[in-house]
N, C-alpha and C positions, 0 to 999 in steps of 0.2 A: 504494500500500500504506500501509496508516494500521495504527498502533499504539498503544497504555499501555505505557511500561515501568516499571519499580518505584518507585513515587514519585508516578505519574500524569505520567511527561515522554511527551507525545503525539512520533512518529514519524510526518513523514511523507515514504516517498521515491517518486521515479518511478519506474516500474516497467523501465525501462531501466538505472537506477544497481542496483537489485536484481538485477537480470539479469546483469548485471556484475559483481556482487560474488560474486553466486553460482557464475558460474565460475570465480573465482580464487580463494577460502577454502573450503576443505573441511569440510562441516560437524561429522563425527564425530569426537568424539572418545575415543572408546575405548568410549564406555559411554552411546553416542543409545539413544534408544529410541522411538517415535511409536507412538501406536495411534487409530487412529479410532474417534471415540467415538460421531458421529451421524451421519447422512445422509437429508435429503428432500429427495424428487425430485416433484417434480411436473411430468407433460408432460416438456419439453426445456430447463427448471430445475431445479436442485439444489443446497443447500447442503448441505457438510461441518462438521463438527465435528476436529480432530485434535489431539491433545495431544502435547506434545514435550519431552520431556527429556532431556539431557545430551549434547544437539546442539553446545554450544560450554561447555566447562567442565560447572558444575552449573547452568545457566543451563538453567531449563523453559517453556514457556508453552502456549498454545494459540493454536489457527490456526482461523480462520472463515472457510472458500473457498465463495465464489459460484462455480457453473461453469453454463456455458450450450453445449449440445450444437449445433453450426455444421454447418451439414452433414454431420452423422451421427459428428463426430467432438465427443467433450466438453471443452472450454479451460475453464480457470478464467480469469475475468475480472477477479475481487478478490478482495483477501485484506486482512485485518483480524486484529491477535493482541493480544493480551495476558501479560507475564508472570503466571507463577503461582509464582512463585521461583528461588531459586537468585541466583548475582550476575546481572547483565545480561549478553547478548550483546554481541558484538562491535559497534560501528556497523556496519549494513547485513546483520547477519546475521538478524534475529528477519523 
């Protein structure tokens, strides 16, 4: 997972340490909101578009998921974000 956070500081973690982080910090807090903003598919690829706000503080960004359909089931296989404001996420949360 590669990232910008505010300032242009590149993030980049393994998708294991994310994985991990993600089950023990809960993202909401009080006032998340996400809405998907694009999505093409082509065949048994697709990338998304998601925008994220207020997932950890006032901390927003957006998320660019690669997903690739495996056997009839769709995985996202990368993920790329950028903030769009707010302070930064926590380490390991964006």
């Amino acid at each position: 997972m590669f990232g910008l956070e505010a300032g242009d500081e590149l993030e980049n973690m393994p998708i294991r340490d994310f994985i991990n982080f993600a089950s023990t910090t809960p993202a909401d807090s009080g006032a998340y909101q996400g809405r998907i903003v694009s999505v093409t598919q082509i065949g048994d690829a697709c990338v998304a578009v998601v925008a994220v706000d207020g997932a950890y503080g006032d901390s927003s960004y957006a998320d660019f998921l690669s997903l690739l359909r495996i056997s009839g089931v769709w995985k996202i296989v990368n993920k790329n974000h950028v903030s769009t404001g707010g302070a930064s996420a926590p380490e390991g949360a964006r």
